[in-house]
C-alpha positions, 0 to 999 in steps of 0.5 A, a space after each residue: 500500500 503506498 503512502 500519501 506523500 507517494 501517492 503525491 508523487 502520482 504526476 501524470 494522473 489527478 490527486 486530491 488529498 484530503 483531512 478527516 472532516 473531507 476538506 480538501 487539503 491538495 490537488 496536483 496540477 493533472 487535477 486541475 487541468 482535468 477537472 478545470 478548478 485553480 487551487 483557490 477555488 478547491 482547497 479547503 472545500 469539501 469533497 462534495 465539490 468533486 462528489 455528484 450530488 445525488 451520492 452526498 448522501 452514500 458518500 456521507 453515511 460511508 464517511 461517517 461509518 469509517 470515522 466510528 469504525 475505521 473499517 472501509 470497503 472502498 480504500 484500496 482497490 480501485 472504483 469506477 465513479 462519477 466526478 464533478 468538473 468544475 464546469 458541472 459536467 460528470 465524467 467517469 474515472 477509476 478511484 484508488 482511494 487510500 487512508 492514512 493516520 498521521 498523529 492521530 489523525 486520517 487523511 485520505 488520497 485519491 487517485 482519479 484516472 479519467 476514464 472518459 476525459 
């Protein structure tokens, strides 16, 4: 399993790291010039951002049983999901999220491989 700083590392595909709460604490440059947003406009947002809305809801209640838990389903293996550009159009990419606790606390790294860009 890589870590978060290598997943960071990641240079030809998008990377979104983000905290416990799912604030987005970093995007790469392939990030921003597949999904068209600048880093002033997605830092410190939440994941929702990225997340089409009709999966807030499933997206939430996994979150929130992974923050009880520390179990999860979804960390690493890859997933064929929507995300959301920043112009409102979906498009399919295969997620290999990951989850790691530094100092007591998770963060979470996402590689998003478009799948139809």
């Amino acid at each position: 399993m890589k870590t978060i700083e290598e997943i960071k590392l990641q240079a030809e595909l998008p990377v979104l790291v983000t905290d416990e709460q799912g604030l987005i604490i970093y995007a790469n440059e392939p990030f921003r010039a597949v999904f068209g947003w600048d880093d002033d406009e997605v830092l410190g947002q939440t994941l929702e951002v990225i997340i089409p809305r009709s999966f807030h809801d499933s997206h939430h209640l996994g979150f929130s049983r992974f923050a009880m838990t520390e179990q999860s389903k979804v960390l690493n293996h890859p997933l064929k999901l929507k995300a959301v550009k920043k112009d409102g159009t979906e498009i399919e990419a295969e997620h290999f999220i990951t989850a790691e606790k530094l100092a007591g606390n998770w963060f979470f790294a996402a590689i998003l491989r478009p799948l139809d860009a």
